[in-house]
C-alpha positions in Angstrom: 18.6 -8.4 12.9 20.5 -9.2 9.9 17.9 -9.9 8.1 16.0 -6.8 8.9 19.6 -5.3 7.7 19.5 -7.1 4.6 15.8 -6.0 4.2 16.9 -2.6 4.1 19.7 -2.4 1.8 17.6 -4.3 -0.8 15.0 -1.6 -0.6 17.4 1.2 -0.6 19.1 -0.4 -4.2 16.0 -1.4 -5.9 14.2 2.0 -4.7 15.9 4.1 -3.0 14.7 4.4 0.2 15.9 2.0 3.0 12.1 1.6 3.8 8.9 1.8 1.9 7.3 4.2 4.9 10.1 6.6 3.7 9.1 6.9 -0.2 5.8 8.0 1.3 4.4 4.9 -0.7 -0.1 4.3 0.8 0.5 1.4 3.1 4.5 1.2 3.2 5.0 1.3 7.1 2.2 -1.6 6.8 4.6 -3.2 4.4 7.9 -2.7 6.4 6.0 -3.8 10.0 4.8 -6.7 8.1 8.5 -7.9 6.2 10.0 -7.0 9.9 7.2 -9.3 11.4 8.2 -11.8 9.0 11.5 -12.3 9.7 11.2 -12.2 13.4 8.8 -15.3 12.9 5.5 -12.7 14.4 2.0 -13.6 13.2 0.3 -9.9 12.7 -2.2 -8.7 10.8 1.2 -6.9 8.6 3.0 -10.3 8.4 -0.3 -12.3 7.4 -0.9 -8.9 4.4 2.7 -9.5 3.5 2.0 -13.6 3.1 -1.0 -13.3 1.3 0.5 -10.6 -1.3 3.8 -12.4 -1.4 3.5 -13.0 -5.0 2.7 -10.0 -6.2 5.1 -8.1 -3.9 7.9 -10.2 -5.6 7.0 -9.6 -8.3 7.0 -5.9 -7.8 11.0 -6.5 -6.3 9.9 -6.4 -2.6 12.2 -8.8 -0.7 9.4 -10.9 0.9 11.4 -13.5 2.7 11.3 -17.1 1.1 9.5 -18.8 3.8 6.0 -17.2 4.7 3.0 -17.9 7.0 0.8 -20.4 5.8 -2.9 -20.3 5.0 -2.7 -16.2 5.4 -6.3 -15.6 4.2 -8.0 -17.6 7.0 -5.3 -16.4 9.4 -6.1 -13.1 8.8 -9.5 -13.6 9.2 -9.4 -15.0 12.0 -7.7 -12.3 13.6 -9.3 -9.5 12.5 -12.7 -11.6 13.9 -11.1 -11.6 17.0 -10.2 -7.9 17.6 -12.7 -5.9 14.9 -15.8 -8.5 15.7 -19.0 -6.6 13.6 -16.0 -4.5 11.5 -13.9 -7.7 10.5 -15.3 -7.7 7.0 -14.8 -4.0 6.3 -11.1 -3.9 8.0 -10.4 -6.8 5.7 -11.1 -5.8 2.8 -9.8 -2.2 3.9 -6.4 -4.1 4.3 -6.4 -6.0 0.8 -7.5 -2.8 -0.7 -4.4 -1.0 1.1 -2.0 -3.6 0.3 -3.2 -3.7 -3.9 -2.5 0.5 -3.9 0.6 -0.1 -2.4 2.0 -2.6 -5.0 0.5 -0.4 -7.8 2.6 2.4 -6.2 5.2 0.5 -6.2 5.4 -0.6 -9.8 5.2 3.0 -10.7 7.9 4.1 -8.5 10.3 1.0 -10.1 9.6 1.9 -13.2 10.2 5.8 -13.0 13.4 5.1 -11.0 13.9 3.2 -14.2 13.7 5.5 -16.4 15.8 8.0 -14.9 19.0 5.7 -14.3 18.9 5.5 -18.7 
């Protein structure tokens, strides 16, 4: 719970929005399920998107806890084989493709919150 709380507050100060669902952001409630997944210790196909793009999502000041799943690719995989069977391939590739808009968006929406506070 607290860190759910403190998940929030970062978001709200680095973009103004307590969540990324709320800035209306392609693939933010995936983002928020997944970093709410994360901390909660759940393996989902949101937690295993925010693992593999942990990198890149800190980069882009998302507060992608320090400890994530391990071996995320795979994991996913394996997952989505599971539950999509012949659409595994497409649904995981839809995902990365969701997940690389989303951190686009959200280097554009960081650096024209930027902008304004000069």
């Amino acid at each position: 719970m607290a860190c759910r709380a403190a998940i929030h507050r970062w978001t709200r100060v680095r973009f103004g929005s307590p969540s990324f669902a709320a800035l209306g952001l392609p693939g933010g409630a995936m983002v928020d399920a997944g970093l709410e997944d994360l901390a909660a210790g759940q393996v989902t196909v949101e937690s295993l998107l925010v693992s593999l793009a942990a990198p890149r999502l800190r980069r882009e000041g998302v507060p992608v806890p320090a400890e994530t799943l391990s071996e995320p690719e795979s994991r996913l995989w394996r997952l989505l084989s599971g539950t999509e069977r012949g659409l595994a391939h497409a649904r995981y590739l839809a995902h990365l493709r969701q997940m690389t808009s989303f951190t686009d968006s959200c280097r554009r929406v960081r650096r024209n919150r930027g902008r304004r506070a000069k």
